[in-house]
Every structure is written in structure tokens, then in C-alpha cells.
C-alpha positions as CSV (number, residue, x, y, z in Angstrom):
1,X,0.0,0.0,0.0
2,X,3.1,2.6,-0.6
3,X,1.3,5.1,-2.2
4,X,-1.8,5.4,0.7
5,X,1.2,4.9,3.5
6,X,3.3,7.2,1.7
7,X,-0.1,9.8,2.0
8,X,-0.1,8.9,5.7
9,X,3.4,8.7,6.8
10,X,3.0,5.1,7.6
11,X,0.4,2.2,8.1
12,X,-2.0,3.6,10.7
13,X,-2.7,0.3,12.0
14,X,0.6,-0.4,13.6
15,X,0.4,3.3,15.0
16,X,0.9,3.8,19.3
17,X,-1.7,4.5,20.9
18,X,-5.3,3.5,21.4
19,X,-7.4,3.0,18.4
20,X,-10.2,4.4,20.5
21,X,-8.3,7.5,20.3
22,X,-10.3,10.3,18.3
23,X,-7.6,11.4,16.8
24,X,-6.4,7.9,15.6
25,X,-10.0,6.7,15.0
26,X,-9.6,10.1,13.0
27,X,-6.7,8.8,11.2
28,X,-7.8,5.7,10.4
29,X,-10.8,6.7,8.5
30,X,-8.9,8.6,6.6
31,X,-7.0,5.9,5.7
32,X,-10.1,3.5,4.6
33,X,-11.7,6.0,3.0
34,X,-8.5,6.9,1.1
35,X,-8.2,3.0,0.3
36,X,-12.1,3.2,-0.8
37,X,-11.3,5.6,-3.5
38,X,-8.5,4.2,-4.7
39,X,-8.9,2.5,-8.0
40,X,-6.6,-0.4,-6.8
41,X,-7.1,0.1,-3.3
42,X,-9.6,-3.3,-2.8
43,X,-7.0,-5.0,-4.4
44,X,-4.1,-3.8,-2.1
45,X,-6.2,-4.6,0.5
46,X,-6.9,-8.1,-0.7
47,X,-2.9,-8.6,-1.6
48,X,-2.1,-7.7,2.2
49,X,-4.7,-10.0,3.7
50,X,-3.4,-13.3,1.4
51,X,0.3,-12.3,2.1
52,X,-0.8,-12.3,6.1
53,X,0.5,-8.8,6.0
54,X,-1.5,-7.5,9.3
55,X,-0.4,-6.2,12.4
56,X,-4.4,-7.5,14.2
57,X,-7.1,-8.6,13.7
58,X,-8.6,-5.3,13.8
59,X,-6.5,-4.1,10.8
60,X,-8.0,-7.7,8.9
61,X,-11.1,-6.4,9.2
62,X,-11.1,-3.1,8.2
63,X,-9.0,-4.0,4.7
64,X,-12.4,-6.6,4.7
65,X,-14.6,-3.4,4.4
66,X,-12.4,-1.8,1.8
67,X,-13.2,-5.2,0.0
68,X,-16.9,-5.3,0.9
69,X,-17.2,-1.8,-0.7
70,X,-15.7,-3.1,-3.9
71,X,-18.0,-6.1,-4.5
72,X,-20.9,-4.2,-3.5
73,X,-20.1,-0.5,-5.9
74,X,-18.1,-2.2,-8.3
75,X,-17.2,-6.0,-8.7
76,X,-20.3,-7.0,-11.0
77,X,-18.4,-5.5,-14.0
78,X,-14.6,-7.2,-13.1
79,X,-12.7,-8.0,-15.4
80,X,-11.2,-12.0,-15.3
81,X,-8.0,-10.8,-13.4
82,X,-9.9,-8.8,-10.8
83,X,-12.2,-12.0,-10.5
84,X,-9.7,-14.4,-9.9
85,X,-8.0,-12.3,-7.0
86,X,-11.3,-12.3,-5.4
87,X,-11.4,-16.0,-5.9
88,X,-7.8,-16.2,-3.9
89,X,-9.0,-14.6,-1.3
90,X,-11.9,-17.0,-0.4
91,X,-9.5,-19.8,-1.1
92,X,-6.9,-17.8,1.4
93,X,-9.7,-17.8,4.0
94,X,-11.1,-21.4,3.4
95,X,-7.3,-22.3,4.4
96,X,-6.9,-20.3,7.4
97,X,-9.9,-22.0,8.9
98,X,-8.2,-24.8,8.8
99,X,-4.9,-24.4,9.8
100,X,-6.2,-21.0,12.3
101,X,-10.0,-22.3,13.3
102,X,-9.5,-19.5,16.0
103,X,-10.8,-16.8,13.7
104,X,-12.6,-13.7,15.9
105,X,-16.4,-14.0,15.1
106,X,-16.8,-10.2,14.1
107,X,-13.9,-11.7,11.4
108,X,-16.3,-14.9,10.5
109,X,-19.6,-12.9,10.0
110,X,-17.6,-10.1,7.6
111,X,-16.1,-12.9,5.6
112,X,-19.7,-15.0,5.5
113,X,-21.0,-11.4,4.1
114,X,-18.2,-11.5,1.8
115,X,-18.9,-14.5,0.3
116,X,-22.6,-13.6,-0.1
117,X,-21.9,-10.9,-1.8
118,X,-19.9,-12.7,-4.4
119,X,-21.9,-15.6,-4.4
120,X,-24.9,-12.8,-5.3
121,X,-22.4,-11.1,-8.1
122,X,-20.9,-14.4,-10.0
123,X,-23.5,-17.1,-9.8
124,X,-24.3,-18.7,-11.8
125,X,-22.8,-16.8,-15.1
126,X,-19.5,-16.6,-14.0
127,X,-19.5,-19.2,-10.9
128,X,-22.1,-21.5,-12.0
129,X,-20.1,-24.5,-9.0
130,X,-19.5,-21.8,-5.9
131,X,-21.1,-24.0,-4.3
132,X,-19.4,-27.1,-4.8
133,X,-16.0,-25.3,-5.9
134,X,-15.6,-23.4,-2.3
135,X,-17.9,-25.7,0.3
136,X,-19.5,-28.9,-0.6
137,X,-16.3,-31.0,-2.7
138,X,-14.5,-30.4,0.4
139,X,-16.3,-32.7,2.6
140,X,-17.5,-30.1,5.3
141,X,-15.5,-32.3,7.4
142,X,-14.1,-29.7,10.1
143,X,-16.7,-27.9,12.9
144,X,-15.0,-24.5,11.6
145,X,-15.6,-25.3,8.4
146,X,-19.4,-26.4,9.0
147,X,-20.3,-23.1,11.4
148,X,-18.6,-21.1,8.2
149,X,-20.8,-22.8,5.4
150,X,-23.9,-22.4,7.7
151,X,-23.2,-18.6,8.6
152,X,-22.4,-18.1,4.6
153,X,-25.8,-19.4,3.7
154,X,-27.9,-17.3,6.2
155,X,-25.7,-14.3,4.8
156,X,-26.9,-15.4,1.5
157,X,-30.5,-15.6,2.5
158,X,-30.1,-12.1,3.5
159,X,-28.6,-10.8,-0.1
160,X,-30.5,-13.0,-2.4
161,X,-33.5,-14.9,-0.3
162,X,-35.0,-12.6,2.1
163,X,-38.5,-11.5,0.7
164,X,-38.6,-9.1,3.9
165,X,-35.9,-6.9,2.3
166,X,-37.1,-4.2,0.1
167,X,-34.8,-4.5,-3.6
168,X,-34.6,-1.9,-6.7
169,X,-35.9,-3.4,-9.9
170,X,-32.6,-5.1,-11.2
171,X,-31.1,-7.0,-7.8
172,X,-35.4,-8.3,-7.8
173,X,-34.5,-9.7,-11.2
174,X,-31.1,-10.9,-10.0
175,X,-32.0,-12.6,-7.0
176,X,-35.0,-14.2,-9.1
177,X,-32.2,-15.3,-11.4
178,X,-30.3,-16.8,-8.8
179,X,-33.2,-18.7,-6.6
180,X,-34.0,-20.2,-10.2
181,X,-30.8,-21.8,-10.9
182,X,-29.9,-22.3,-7.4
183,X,-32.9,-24.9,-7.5
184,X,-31.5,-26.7,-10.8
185,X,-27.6,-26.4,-9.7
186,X,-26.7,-27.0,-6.0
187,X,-29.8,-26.6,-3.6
188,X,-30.3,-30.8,-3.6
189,X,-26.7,-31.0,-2.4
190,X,-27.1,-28.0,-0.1
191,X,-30.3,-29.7,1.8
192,X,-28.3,-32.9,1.7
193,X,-25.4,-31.2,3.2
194,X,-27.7,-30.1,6.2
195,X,-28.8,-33.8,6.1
196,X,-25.1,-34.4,7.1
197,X,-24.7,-32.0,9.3
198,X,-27.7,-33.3,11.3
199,X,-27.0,-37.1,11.8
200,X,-23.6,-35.3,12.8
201,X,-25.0,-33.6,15.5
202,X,-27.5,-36.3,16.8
203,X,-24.7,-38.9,17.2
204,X,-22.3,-37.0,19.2
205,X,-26.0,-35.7,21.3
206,X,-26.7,-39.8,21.6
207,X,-23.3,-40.2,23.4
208,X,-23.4,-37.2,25.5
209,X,-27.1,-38.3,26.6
210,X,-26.4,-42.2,26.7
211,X,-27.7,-43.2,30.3
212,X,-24.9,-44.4,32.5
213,X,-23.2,-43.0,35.7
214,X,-22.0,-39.7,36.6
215,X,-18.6,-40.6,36.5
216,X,-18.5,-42.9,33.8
217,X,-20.3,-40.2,31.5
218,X,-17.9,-37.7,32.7
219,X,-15.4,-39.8,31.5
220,X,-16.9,-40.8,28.1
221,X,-17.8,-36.8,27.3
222,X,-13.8,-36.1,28.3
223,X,-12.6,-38.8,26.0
224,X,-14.9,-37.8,23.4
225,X,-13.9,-34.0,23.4
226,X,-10.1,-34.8,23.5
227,X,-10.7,-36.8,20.5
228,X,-12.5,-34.4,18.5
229,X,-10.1,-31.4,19.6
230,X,-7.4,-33.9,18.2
231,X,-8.6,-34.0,14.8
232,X,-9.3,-30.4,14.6
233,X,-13.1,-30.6,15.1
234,X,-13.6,-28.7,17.8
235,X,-11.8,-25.2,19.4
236,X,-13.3,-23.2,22.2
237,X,-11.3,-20.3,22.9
238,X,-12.1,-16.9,24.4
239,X,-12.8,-15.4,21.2
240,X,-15.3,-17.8,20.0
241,X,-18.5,-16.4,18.8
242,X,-21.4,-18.5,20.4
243,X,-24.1,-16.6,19.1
């Protein structure tokens, strides 16, 4: 980002001080919208979040609204280049869930928004396999992985589903679009998938609720979490979102 540091006199992120300073907060603005107006500044942005260029979390998240701006204002009319770095960056994220499942929620639910929104944008003309391309040939077989695929389609049913949400003319006709081919494409799989998910759930409940004594359930429920912590299928941490 030389030529919005250069403006600057540095990255603001990795600034002193706190950023609930006003005059950082100040700052900082500055910077986004700078990065906002910036022909190439989504794609800075995106270049610094795959190269793991951050100094927090916080800084990840506001490059992700630089991003969200983008798809939303401008991304409909990318060129095949500007699509494909978009691409990399769900890929990049669909990785770091699974070797970093500790993600911040507020990072999940901007990334699930993300996705919608270039779920919304590409299918099916220029993405008619999101589906299967970025969740379902993967196997959905990491908890991570599952509470991202779930959270993505909710955000989805907000951008494309959700009859509640008053639409101009054309993203009425695009959503229609989409609902259309969603049914002839992927939403078999997608129920399917929740299928899955489901029997999932029930067994591990069956285990936990399996009558036996105190002790020996205690023991059984221990074994059972060490087992799925093991192989990556479960992480509680103090920055999970529970909600």
C-alpha cells in the first residue's frame, strides 16, 4: 500500500496509541476512505490480507470493508484478473480456517457477508459450481468449516433470499435469477449437506445423553472432546463467537 502509507506517513494500524483515540479513529478513517477511493485500493487490501501482512485482527477487518465496498459498488463489472484475485482470497480464508479455526467472530460474520456478496455477483454466469467449488467437494469435514458454510448461507439468504428486504428493480431480477438456478444447480446438495450436518450432531447428542453413571459419562464426554479437539473438530477459545 506505498502510495496510501506514503499519503499517511505510515500504516496507521501499527500506529501507538489506542485506536479508541479520536484522533487515531480520526486517522484511520482517513486511511479507509483513502483505500475506498483508490482504483486499486480493494485489491491492495486483498494482496495484504493473502500475504498475512497485518499487524491485528482489527487491521483484517477493516482492509475486509475496503473489499466489501468493492463487491458491493463495483465488482459486478470485473474483469477476469480482478475475479480471480477475489477468488484467492476465499481460497486464502477457506485455508486459514483450517490451519487458524480460532478466527474472531466479528472476522467470520464479515467474511460470511463477503462470500454472499460474491456468491450474489458471479452465480451462476460466472461461478455456476460456488457451491461445490468453495464448500461442498471439500467434505465439510471440520466444525470451523461447518459453522462457516452455515453462517455463509444465512448471509446469503439475506442478499438474495429474504423477501422481507425491500430491492430496486434489477437485484429483484437478479435474485430471481439466482433462486432459479440455485434450485437446478446445487440446492439438492445444499439440503443434503444439512442432512449431514444433522445425523452429525445427533450422534455426538446420543453419546453425551447415553444413560450411564455420573462418572463414567464424565469420562466418556472427556474422552470424546479430547478426541474431536485432536482432529481439529472442535476449538473453544475466548474469542469464540457463540451466538
Amino acid at each position: 500500500m506505498t502510495a496510501v502509507n506514503n499519503s499517511l506517513n505510515g500504516n496507521p494500524f501499527g500506529a501507538p496509541g489506542s485506536i479508541n483515540d479520536p484522533a487515531r479513529q480520526a486517522q484511520l478513517y482517513h486511511y479507509l476512505e483513502t483505500l475506498k477511493t483508490d482504483e486499486n485500493g480493494w485489491r491492495k487490501s486483498t494482496d495484504n490480507i493473502i500475504a498475512n501482512n497485518l499487524s491485528t485482527d482489527e487491521e483484517h477487518f477493516l482492509l475486509l470493508q475496503v473489499i466489501e465496498d468493492y463487491l458491493a459498488r463495483r465488482y459486478a463489472g470485473a474483469d477476469a484478473d480482478s475475479v480471480m484475485c477475489i477468488r484467492n482470497l476465499l481460497s486464502h480464508w477457506i485455508q486459514k480456517l483450517s490451519t487458524r479455526p480460532d478466527q474472531p467472530g466479528f472476522l467470520i460474520n464479515k467474511m460470511a457477508h463477503i462470500f454472499s456478496l460474491v456468491f450474489a455477483a458471479d452465480f451462476p454466469d460466472r461461478w455456476p459450481t460456488f457451491m461445490d467449488d468453495i464448500f461442498l467437494s471439500r467434505g465439510l469435514d471440520s466444525v470451523p468449516l461447518v459453522v462457516f458454510y452455515l453462517k455463509t448461507l444465512l448471509a446469503i439468504d439475506s442478499e438474495v433470499v429474504d423477501r422481507d428486504i425491500q430491492r430496486t428493480k434489477s437485484v429483484f431480477d437478479r435474485n430471481t435469477k439466482i433462486k432459479d438456478f440455485m434450485r437446478d444447480l446445487c440446492i439438492s446438495q445444499i439440503v443434503q449437506s444439512w442432512w449431514t450436518i444433522l445425523a452429525a450432531v445427533r450422534a455426538v447428542s446420543a453419546l453425551i445423553q447415553k444413560g450411564m453413571p455420573p462418572s463414567k459419562k464424565l469420562s466418556l464426554v472427556t474422552a470424546l472432546t479430547d478426541v474431536m479437539r485432536n482432529n481439529n473438530l472442535i476449538n473453544v477459545n475466548p474469542r469464540c463467537d457463540l451466538n
